[in-house]
C-alpha positions as CSV (number, residue, x, y, z in Angstrom):
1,X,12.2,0.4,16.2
2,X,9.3,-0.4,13.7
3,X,9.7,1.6,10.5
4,X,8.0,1.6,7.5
5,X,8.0,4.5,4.3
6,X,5.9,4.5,1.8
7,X,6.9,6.5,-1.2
8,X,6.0,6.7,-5.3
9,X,3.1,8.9,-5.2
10,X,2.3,11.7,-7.4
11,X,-0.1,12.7,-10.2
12,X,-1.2,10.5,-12.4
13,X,-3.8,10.7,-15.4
14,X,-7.1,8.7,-15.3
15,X,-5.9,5.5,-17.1
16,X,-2.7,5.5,-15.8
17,X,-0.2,3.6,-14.0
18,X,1.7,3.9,-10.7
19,X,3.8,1.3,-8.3
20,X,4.0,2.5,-4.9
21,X,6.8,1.1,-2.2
22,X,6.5,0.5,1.6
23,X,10.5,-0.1,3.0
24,X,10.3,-1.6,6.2
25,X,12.8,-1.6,9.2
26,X,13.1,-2.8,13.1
27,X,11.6,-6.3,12.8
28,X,12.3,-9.6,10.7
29,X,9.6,-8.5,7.3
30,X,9.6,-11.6,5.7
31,X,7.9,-13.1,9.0
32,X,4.7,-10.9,8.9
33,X,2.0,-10.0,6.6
34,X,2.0,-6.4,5.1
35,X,-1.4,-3.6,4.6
36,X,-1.6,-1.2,2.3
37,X,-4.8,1.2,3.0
38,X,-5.7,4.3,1.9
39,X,-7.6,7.7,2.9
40,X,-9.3,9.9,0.7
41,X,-10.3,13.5,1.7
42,X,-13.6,13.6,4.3
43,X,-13.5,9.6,4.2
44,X,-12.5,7.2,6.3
45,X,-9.2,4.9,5.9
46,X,-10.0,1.9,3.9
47,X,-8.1,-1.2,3.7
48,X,-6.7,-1.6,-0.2
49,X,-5.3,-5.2,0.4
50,X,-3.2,-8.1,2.1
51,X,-0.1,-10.1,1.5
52,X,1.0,-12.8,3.8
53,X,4.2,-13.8,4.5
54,X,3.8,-16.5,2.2
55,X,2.9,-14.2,-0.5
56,X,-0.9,-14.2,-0.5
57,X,-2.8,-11.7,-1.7
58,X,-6.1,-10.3,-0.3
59,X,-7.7,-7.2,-2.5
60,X,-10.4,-4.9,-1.6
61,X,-13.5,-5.1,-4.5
62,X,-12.8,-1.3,-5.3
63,X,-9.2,-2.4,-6.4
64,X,-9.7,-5.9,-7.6
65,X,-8.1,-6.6,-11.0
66,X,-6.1,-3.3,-11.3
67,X,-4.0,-3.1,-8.3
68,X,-1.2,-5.8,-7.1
69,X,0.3,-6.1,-4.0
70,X,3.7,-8.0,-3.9
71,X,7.0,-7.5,-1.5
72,X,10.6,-8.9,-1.8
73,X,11.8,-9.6,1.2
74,X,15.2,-9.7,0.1
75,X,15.1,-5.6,0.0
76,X,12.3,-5.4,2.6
77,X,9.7,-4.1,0.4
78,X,6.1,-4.6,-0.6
79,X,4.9,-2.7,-3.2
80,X,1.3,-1.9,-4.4
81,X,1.0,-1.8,-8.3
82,X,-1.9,0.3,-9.1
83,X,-3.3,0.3,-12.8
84,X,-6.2,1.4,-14.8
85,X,-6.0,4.0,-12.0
86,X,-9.7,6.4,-11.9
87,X,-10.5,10.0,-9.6
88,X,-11.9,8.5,-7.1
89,X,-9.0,6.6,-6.1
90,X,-7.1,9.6,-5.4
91,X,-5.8,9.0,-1.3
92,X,-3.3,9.0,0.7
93,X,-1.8,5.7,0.8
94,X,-0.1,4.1,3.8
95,X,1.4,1.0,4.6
96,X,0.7,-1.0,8.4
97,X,2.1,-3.7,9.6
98,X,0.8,-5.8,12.9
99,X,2.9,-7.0,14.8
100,X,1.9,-8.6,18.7
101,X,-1.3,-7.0,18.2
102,X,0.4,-3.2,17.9
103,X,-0.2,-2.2,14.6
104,X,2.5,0.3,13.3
105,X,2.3,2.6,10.1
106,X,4.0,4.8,7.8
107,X,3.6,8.3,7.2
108,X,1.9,7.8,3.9
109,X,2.3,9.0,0.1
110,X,0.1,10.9,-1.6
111,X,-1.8,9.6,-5.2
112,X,-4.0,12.4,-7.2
113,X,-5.6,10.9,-10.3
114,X,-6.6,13.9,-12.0
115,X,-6.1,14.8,-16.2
């Protein structure tokens, strides 16, 4: 069956730097494009950004020039680089993958950006 875990959260300073990891299972990765979205307290979940199959990248305006989203589908991975990171981007962060129109997530890791 479908997996994916997210993991790599924790507390981070304004400023600071974290790399998150989606591990995916129960379907050929390198064939499908890869989410990662995020929910922060009281708000509603908001797509971070995209990568294809191919490799291409799609990020949100919020995240634009500080996070990168990249997978290696030798290890089944995409990862989400987050940099330059501020409060308000304290979520958690999950990873989705769609897949004949069923969309399947993980269970999420949490990011606080807090000093």
């Amino acid at each position: 069956q479908v997996q994916l875990v997210e993991s790599g959260g924790g507390l981070v300073q304004p400023g600071g730097s974290l790399r998150l990891s989606c591990a995916a299972s129960g379907f050929t990765f390198s064939s499908y494009g890869m989410h990662w979205y995020r929910q922060a307290p009281g708000k509603e979940r908001e797509l971070v950004g995209f990568i294809s199959s191919g490799g291409n990248t799609v990020d949100a305006d919020s995240v634009k020039g500080r996070f990168t989203i990249s997978r290696d589908n030798a290890k089944n991975t995409v990862y989400l680089q987050m940099s330059s990171l501020k409060r308000e981007d304290t979520a958690v962060y999950y990873c989705k993958v769609r897949i004949n129109r069923n969309d399947y997530w993980g269970q999420g890791t949490q990011v606080t950006v807090s000093s």
